[in-house]
Backbone as a printed PyTorch tensor [residue, N CA C, xyz], in Angstrom:
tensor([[[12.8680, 55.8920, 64.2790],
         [13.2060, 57.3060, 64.2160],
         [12.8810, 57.8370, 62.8170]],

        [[12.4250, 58.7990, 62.6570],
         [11.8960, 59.8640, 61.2610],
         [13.4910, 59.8160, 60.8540]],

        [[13.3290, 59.7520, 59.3280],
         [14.3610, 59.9150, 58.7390],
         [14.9210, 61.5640, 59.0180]],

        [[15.8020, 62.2640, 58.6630],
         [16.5750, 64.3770, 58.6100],
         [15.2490, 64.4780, 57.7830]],

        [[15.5260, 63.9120, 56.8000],
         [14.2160, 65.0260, 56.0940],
         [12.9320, 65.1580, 56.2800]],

        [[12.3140, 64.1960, 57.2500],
         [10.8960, 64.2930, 57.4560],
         [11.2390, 65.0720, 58.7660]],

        [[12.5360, 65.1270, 59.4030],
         [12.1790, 65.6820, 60.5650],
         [12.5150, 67.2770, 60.3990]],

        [[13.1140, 67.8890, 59.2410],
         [13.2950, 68.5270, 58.6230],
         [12.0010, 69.5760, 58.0560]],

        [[10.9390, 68.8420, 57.4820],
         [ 9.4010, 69.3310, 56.9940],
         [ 8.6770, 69.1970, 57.8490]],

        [[ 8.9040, 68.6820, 59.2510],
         [ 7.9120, 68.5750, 60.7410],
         [ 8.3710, 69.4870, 61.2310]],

        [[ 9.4750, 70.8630, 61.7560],
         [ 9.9020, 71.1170, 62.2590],
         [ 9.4030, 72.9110, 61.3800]],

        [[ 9.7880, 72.8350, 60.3000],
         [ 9.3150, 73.6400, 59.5320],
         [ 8.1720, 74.2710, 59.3000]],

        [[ 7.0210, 73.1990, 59.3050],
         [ 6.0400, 72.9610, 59.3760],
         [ 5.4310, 73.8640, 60.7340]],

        [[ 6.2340, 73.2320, 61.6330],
         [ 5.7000, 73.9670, 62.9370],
         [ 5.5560, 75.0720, 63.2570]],

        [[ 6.7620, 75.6750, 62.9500],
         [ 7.4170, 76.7160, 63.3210],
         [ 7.3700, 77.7410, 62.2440]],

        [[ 7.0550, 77.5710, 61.0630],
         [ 6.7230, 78.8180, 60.3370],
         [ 5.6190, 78.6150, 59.5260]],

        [[ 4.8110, 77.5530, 60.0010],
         [ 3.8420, 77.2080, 59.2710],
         [ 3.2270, 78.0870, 57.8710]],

        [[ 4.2190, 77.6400, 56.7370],
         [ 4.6360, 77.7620, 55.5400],
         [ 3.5260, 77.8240, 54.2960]],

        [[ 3.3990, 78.7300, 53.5190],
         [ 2.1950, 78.1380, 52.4300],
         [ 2.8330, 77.6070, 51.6890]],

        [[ 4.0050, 77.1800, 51.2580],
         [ 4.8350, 76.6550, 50.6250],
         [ 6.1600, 75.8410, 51.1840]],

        [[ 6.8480, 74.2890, 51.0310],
         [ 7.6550, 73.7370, 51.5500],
         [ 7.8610, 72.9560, 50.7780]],

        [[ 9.2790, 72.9480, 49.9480],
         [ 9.7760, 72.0410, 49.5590],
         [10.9710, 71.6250, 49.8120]],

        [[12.0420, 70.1510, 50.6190],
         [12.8780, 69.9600, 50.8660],
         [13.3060, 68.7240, 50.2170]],

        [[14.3710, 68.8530, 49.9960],
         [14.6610, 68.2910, 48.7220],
         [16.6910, 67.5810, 49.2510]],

        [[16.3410, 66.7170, 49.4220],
         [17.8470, 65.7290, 49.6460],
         [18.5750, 65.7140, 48.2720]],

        [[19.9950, 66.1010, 48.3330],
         [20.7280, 66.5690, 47.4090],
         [21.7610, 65.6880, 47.7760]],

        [[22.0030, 65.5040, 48.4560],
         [23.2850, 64.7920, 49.2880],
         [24.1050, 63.3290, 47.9550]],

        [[22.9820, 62.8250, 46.9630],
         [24.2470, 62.6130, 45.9300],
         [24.7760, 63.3320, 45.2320]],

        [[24.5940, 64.3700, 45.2820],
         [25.3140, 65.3010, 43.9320],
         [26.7310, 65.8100, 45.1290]],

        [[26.5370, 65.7630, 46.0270],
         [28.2270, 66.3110, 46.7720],
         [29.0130, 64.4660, 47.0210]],

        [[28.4880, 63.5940, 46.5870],
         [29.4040, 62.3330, 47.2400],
         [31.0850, 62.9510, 47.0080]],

        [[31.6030, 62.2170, 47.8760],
         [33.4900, 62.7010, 47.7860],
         [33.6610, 64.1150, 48.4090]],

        [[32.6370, 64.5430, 48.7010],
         [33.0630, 66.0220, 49.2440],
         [32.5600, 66.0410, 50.9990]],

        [[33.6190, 67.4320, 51.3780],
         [33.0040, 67.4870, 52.7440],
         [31.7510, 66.8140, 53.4960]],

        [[31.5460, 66.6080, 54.1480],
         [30.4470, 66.7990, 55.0520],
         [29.8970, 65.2720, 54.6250]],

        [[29.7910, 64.5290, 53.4840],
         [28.9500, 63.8200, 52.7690],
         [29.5230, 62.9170, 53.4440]],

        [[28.3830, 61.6030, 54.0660],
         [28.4050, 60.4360, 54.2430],
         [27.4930, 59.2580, 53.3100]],

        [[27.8090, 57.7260, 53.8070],
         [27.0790, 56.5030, 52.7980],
         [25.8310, 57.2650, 53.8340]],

        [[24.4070, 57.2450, 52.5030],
         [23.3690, 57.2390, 53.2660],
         [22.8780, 58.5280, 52.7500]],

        [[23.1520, 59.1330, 52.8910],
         [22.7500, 60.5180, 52.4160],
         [22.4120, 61.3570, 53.6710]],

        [[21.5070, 62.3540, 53.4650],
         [21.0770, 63.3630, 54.2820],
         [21.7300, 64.1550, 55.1580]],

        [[23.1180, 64.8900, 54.0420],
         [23.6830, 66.0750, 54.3850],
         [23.8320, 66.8780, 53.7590]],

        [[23.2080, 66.8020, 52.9400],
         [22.7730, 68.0670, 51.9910],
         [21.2680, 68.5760, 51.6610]],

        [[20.9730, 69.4970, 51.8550],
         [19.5680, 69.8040, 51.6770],
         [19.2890, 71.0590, 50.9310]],

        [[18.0820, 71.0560, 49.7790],
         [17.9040, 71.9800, 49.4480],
         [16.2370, 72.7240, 49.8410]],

        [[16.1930, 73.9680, 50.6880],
         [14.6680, 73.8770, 50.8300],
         [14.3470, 75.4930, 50.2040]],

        [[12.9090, 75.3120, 49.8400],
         [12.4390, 76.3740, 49.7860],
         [10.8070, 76.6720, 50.3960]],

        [[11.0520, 77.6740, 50.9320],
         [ 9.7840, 77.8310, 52.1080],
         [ 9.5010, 79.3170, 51.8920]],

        [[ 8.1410, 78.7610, 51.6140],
         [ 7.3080, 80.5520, 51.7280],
         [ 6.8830, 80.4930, 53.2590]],

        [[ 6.6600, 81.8220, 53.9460],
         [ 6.1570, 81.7640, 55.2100],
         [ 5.7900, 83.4680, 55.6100]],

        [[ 4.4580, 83.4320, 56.0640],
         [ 4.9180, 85.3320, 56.2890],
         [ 5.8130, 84.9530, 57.4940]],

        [[ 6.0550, 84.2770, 58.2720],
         [ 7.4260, 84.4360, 59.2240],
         [ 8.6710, 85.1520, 58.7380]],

        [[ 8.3020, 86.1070, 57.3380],
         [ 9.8600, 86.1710, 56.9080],
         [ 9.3690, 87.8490, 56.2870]],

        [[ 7.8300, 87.8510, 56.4760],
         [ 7.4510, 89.4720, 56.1960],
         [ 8.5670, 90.5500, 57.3230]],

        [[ 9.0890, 91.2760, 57.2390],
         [10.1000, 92.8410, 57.3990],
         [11.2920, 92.0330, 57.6050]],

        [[11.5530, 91.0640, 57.5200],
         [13.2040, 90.2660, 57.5900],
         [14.1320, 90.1440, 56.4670]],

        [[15.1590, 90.8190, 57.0250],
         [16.3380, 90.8540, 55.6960],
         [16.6330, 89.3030, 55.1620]],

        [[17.0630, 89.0090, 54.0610],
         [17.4160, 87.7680, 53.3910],
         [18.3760, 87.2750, 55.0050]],

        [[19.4970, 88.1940, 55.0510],
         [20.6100, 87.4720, 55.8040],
         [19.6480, 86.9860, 57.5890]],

        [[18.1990, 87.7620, 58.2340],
         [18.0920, 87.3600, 59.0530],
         [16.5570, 85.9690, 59.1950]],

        [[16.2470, 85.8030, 57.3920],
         [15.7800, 84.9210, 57.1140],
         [16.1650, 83.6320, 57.3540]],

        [[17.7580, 83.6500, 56.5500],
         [18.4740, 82.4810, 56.7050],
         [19.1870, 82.3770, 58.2570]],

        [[19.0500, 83.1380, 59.1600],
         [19.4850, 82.6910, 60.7550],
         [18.2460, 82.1620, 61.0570]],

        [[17.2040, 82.4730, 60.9660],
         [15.7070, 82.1640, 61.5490],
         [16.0020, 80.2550, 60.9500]],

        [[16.0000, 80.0660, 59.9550],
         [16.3270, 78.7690, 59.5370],
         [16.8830, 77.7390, 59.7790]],

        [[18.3630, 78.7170, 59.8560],
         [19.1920, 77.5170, 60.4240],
         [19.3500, 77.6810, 62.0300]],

        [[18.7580, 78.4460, 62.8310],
         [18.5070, 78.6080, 64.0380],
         [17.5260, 77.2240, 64.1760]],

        [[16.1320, 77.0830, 63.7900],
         [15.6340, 75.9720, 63.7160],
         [16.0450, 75.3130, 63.7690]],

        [[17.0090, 74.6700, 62.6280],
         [18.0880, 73.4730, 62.2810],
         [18.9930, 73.2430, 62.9740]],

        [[19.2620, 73.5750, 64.4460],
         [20.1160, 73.2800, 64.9510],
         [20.2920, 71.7830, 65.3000]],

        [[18.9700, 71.1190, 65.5830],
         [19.2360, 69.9850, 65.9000],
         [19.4000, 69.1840, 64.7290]],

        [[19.0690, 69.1220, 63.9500],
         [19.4040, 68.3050, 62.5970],
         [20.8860, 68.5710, 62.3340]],

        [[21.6150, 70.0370, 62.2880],
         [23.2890, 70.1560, 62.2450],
         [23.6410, 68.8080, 63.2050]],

        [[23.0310, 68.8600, 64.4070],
         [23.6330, 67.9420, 65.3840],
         [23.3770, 66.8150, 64.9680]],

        [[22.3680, 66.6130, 63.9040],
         [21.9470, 64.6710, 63.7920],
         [22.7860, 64.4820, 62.6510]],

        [[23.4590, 65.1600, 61.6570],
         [24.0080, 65.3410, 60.6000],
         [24.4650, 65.9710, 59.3960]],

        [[23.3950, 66.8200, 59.3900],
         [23.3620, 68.0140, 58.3770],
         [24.3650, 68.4080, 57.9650]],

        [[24.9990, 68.7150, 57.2320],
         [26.4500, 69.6040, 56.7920],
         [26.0770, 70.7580, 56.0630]],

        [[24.7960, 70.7370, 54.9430],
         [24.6680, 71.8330, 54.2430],
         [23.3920, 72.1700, 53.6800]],

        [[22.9050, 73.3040, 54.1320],
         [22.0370, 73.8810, 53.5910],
         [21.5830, 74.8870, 52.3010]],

        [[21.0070, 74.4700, 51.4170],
         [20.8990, 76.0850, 50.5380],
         [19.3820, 76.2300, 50.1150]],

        [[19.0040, 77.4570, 50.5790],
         [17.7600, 77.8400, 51.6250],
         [17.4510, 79.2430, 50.4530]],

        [[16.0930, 78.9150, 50.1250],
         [15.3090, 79.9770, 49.5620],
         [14.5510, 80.1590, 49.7170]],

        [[13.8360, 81.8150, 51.1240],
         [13.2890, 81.7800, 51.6270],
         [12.6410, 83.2810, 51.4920]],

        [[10.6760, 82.6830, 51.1760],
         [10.1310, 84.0280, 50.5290],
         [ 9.3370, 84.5740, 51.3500]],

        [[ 8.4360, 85.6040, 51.2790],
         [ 7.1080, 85.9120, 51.8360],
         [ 6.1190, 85.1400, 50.7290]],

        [[ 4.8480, 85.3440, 51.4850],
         [ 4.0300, 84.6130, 50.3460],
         [ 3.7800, 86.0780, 48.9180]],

        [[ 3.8770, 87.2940, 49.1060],
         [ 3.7070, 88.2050, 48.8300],
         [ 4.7810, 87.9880, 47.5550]],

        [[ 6.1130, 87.5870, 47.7340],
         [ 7.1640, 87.0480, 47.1930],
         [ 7.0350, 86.3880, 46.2770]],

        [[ 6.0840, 84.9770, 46.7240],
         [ 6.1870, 83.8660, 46.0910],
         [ 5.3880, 83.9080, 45.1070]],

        [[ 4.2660, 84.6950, 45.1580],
         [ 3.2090, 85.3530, 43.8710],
         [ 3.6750, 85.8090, 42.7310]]])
């Protein structure tokens, strides 16, 4: 099985096929806190350019996202923090 985070940048990949993707496992910096298990990969930090996000408010950027992510919430995920541009943006 693909580790969250590759299935994480495959999924991404697909679906907003991105000029920019970086996801980034954070999950030691929360150990002792919510959500965090041994192992990692419940914390994630990504940032994705995509025109998938040209006339979309920030707040319906980040539903488009974690709408995606639903199945990863279900494989483990606890937390996301998501910065998400146009490429127009990212210039």
């Amino acid at each position: 099985m693909a580790t969250l985070r590759d299935w994480i940048e495959e999924t991404l990949r697909t679906q907003l096929a991105p000029t920019r993707l970086e996801v980034v496992d954070e999950s030691h910096l929360h150990a002792g806190h919510s959500g965090w298990r041994e192992g990692g990969e419940t914390h994630f930090r990504l940032d994705v350019v995509s025109a998938a996000f040209e006339g979309k408010s920030r707040v319906d950027r980040h539903r488009l996202v974690n709408g995606l992510m639903d199945d990863a919430f279900k494989r483990g995920l606890h937390a996301l923090a998501l910065r998400a541009r146009t490429p127009g943006e990212a210039a």
